[in-house]
C-alpha positions as CSV (number, residue, x, y, z in Angstrom):
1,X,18.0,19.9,41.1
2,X,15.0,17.6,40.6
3,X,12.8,20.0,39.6
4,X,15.3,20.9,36.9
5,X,16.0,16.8,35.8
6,X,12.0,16.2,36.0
7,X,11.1,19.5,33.6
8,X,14.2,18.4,31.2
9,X,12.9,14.4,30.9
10,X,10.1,14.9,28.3
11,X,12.3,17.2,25.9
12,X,15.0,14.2,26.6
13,X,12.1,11.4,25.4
14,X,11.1,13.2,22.9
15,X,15.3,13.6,21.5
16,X,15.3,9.8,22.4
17,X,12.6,9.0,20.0
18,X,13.5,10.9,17.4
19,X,17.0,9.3,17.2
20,X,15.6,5.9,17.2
21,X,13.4,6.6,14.4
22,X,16.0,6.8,12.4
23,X,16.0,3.0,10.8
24,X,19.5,1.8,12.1
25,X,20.3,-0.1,16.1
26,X,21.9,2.5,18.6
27,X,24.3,1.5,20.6
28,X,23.5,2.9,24.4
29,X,26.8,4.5,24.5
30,X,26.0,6.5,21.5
31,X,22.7,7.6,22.8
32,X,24.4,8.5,25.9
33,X,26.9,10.7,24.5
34,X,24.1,12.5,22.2
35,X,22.0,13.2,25.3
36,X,24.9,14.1,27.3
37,X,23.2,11.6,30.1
38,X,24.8,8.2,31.5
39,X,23.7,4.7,30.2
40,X,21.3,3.8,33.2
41,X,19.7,7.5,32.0
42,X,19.1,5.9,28.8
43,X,17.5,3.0,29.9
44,X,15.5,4.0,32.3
45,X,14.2,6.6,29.4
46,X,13.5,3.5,27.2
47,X,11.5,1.9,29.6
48,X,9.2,5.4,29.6
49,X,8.8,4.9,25.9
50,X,7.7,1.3,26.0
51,X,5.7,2.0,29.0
52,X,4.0,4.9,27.0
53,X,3.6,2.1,23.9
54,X,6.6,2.2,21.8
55,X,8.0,-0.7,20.5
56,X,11.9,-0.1,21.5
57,X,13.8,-3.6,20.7
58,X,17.1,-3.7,22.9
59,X,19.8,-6.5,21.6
60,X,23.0,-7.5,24.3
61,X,26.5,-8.1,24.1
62,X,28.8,-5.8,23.0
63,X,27.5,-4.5,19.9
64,X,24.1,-4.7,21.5
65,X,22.1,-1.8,21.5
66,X,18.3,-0.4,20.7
67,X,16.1,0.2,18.2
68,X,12.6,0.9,16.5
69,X,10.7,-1.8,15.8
70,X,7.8,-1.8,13.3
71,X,4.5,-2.3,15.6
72,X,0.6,-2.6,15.2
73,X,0.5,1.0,15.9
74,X,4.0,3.3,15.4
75,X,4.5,6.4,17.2
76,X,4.2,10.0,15.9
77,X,7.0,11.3,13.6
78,X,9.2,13.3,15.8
79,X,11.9,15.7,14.1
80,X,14.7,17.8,15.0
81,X,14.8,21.3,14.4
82,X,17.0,20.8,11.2
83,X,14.8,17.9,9.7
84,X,12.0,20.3,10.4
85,X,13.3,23.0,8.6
86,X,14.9,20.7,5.7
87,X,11.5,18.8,4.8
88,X,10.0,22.6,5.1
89,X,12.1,24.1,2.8
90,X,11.5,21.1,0.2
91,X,7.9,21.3,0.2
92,X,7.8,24.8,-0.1
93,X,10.0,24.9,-3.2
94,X,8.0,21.8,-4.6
95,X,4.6,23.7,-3.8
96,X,6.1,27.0,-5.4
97,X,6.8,25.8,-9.0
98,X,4.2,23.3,-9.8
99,X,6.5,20.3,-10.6
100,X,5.4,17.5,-12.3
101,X,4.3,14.8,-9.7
102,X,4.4,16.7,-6.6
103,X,0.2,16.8,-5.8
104,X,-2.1,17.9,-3.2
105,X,-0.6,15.7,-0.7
106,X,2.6,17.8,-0.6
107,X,0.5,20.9,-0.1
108,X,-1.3,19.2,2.4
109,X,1.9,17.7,4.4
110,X,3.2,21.4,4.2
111,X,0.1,23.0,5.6
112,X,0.3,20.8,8.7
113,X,3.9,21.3,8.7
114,X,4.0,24.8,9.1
115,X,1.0,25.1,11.3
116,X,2.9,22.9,14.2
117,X,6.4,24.8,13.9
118,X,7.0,27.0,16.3
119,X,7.8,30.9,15.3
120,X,11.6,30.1,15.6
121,X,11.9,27.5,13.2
122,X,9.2,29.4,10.3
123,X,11.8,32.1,10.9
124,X,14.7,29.9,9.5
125,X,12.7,28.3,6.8
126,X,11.7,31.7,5.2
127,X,14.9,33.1,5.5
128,X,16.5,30.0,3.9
129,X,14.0,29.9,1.0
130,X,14.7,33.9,0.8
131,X,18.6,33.0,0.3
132,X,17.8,30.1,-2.3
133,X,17.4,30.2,-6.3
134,X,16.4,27.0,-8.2
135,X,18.8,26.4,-10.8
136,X,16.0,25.4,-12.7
137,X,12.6,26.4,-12.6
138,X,9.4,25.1,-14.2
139,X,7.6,25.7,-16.7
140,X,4.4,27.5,-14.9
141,X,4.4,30.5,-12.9
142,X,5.9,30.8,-9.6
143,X,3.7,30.6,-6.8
144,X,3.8,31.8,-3.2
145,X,3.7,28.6,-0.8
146,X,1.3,30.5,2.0
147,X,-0.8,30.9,-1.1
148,X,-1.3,27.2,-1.4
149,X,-1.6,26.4,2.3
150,X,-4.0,28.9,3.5
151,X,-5.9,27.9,0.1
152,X,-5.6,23.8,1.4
153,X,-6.3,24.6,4.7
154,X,-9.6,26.1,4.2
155,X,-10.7,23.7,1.8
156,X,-9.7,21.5,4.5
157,X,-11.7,23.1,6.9
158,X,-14.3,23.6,4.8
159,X,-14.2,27.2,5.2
160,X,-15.3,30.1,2.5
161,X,-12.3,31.7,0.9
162,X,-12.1,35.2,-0.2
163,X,-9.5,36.6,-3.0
164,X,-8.4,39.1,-5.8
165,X,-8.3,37.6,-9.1
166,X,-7.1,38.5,-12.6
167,X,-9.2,37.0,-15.3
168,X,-6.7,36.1,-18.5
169,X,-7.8,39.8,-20.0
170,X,-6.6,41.3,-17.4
171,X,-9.5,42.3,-15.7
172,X,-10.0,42.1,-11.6
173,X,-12.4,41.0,-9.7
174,X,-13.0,39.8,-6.1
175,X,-14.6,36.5,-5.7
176,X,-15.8,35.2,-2.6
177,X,-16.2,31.1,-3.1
178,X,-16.2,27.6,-0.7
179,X,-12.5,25.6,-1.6
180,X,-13.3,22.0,-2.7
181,X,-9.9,20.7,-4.2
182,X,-6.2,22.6,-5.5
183,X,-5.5,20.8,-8.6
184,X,-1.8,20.2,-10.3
185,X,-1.4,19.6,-13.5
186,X,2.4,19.2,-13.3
187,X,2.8,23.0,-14.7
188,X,0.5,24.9,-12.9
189,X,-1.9,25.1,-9.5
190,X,-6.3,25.1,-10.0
191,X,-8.4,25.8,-7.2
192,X,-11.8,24.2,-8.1
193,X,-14.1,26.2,-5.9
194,X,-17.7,27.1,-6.3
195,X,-18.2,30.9,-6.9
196,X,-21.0,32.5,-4.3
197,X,-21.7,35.3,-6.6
198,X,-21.5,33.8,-9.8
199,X,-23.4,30.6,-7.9
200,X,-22.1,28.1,-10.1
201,X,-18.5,26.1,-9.7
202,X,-15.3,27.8,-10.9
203,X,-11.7,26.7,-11.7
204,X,-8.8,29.8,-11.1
205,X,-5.4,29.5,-11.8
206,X,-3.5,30.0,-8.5
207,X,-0.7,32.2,-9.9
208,X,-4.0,34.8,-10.7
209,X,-4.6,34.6,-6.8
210,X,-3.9,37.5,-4.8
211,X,-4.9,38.2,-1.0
212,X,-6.3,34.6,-0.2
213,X,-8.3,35.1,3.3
214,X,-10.3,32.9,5.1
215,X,-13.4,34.3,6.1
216,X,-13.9,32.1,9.2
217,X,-17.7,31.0,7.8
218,X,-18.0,27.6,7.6
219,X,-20.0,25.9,4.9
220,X,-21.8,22.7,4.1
221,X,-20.4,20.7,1.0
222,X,-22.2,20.8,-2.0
223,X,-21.8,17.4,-4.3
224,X,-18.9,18.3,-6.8
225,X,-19.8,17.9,-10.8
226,X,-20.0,14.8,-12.4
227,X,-16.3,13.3,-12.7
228,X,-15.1,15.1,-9.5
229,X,-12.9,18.2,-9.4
230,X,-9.8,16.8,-11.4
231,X,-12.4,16.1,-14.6
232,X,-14.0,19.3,-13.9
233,X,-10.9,20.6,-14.2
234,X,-9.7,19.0,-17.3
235,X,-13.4,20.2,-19.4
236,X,-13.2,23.7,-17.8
237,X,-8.9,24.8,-18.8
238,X,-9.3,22.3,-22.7
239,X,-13.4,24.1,-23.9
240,X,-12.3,25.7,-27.2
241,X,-8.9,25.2,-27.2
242,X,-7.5,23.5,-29.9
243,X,-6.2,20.5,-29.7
244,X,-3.4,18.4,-32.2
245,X,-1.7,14.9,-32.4
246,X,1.8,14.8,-32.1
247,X,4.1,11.8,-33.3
248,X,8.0,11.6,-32.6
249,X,10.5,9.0,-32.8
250,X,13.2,9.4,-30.4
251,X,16.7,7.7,-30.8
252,X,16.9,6.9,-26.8
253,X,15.3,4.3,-24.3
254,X,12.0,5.0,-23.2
255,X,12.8,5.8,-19.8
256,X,15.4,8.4,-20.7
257,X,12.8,10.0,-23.0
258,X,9.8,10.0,-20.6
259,X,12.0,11.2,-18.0
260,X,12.3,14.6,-19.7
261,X,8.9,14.9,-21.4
262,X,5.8,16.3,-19.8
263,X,3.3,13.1,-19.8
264,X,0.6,15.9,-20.5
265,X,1.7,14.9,-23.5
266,X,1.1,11.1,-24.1
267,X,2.8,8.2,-23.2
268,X,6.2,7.0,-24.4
269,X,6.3,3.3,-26.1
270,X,9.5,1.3,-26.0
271,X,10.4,0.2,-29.8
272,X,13.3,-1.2,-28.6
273,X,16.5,-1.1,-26.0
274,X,17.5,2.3,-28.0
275,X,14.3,3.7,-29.8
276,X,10.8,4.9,-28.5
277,X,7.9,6.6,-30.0
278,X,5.5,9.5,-28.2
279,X,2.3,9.6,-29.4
280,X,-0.5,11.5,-28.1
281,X,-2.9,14.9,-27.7
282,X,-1.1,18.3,-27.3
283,X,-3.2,21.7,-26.4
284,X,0.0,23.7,-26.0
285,X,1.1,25.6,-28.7
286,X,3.5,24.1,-31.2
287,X,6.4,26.8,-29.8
288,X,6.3,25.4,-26.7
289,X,6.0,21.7,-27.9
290,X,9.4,22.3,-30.2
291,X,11.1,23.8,-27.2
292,X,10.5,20.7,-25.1
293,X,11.4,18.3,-27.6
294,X,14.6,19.7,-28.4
295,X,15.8,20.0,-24.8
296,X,15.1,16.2,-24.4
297,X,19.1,15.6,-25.1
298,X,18.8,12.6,-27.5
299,X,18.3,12.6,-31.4
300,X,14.7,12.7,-32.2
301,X,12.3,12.8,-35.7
302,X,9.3,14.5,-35.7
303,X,6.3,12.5,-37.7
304,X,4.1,15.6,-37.6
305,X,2.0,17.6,-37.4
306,X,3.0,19.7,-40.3
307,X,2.8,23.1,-38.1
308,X,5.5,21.4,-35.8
309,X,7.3,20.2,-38.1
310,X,7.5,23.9,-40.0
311,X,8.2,25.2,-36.5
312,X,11.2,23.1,-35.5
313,X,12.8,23.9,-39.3
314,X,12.7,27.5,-38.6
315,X,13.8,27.0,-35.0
316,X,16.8,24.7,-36.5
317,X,17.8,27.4,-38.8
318,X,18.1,30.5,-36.1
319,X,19.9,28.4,-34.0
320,X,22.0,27.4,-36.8
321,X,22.1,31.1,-37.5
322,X,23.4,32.0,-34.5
323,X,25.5,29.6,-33.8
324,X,27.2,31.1,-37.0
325,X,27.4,34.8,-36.0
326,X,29.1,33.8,-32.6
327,X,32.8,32.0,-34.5
């Protein structure tokens, strides 16, 4: 019977912690009756967690109780098996469509997510995401999440990386490069990696990735280019694309506006409580820029440039069109 208390103790501590983790005061009660121990249990298992350095605050009386205090050095996150798998799932369907905002970090958080859960709870997390379908998705390609993490992970580890690519023709090639950064622009994923073959540095679009492997060889880092890999980037995806101004009036507050425009696009400046004005540098084409300005809910007049302007007439008129043909 002690052999069976003393092996259940540390799965107990660590159930313990991650209760009082949670940023509210536990009555001992309480933690007694999610334990399924008595209230001496629970406070003899507090005193293991201060004497192991955790900062456990207990109040008295009877609302008295315990909780987490903020300390000069704060314990590891602990989860439960459904806050595991719930943070999982979120990251992998962030990393998957590259939303707007959600960088490397979240790649990175995901990669050292998965690599500590054990085989029961990866099971759940790919099944859930399996039986899931974003409402909405975004505007790039999908993107498998093991694609990003074994990609992170080996630029983490410094480690060469191996892949099939498609080149924008079509054409397929095997490259066999050393990972420095993945890159977001808000719709898609870069790896900026430096091509052994080709020996010179490389940026590849990760929905082109097929068959990422880590070879296992290590490799010493070479100093990126000048600007680092995000200005790398930027110079290698915009050489000889054309580029135009755009310049719209929107009949909304800024924040509604820039809430629902890529800021790819420029910045949005307030001209009042109800107006706003985005002007900036657009590389897309003028199809795509229409399509995003007329999803952005709110009346809107486009100042140019002439080719938008002809493009959100004729887009007007079909939808007029067909709005016609359905009465």
């Amino acid at each position: 019977m002690t052999g069976a208390t003393g092996a259940q103790t540390p799965v107990r501590l660590l159930q313990l912690l991650s209760l009082l983790q949670t940023p509210r005061e536990w009555p001992g009660g309480e933690l007694a009756d999610r334990l399924g121990v008595s209230r001496r249990t629970v406070r003899r298992d507090v005193d293991r967690l201060r004497e192991l350095g955790y900062p456990v605050q207990a109040t008295q009386g009877a609302l008295g109780g315990y909780r987490l205090v903020a300390g000069k050095a704060m314990p590891p996150l602990v989860l439960d098996d459904e806050e595991a798998v719930a943070i999982a799932v979120g990251l992998r369907a962030g990393a998957g469509h590259a939303v707007e905002g959600v960088e490397e970090a979240s790649v990175r958080a995901l990669t050292k997510l998965e690599q500590v859960l054990p085989a029961r709870l990866r099971h759940r997390v790919t099944a859930l995401q399996i039986a899931t379908m974003p409402l909405v998705s975004g505007d790039g390609a999908t993107i498998a999440p093991e694609t990003l993490t074994v990609m992170a992970s080996a630029a983490a580890g410094q480690e060469r990386l191996r892949f099939s690519y498609r080149a924008g023709d079509g054409t397929r090639s095997r490259r066999l490069t050393e990972p420095y950064r993945l890159v977001s622009t808000g719709r898609r994923w870069y790896l900026v990696a430096y091509d052994l073959d080709r020996e010179d540095w490389r940026t590849f679009r990760v929905d082109r990735v097929a068959e990422p492997f880590a070879t296992g060889a290590r490799f010493t880092p070479r100093e990126l280019p000048k600007g680092g890999a995000a200005e790398f980037l930027r110079q290698s995806v915009y050489r000889g694309i054309a580029s135009y101004d755009i310049d719209v009036t929107f009949e909304a507050p800024a924040e509604f506006v820039a809430a629902r425009m890529p800021s790819s696009l420029g910045a949005v400046e307030p001209l009042g409580e109800h107006r706003c004005r985005l002007r900036g540098t657009a590389t897309d084409s003028v199809e795509w820029v229409a399509v995003r300005l007329a999803v952005a809910d709110c009346d809107f007049t486009a100042h140019g440039p002439p080719d938008l302007l002809t493009c959100l007439r004729d887009m007007g008129s079909r939808l007029t069109a067909a709005a016609g043909a359905a009465e």
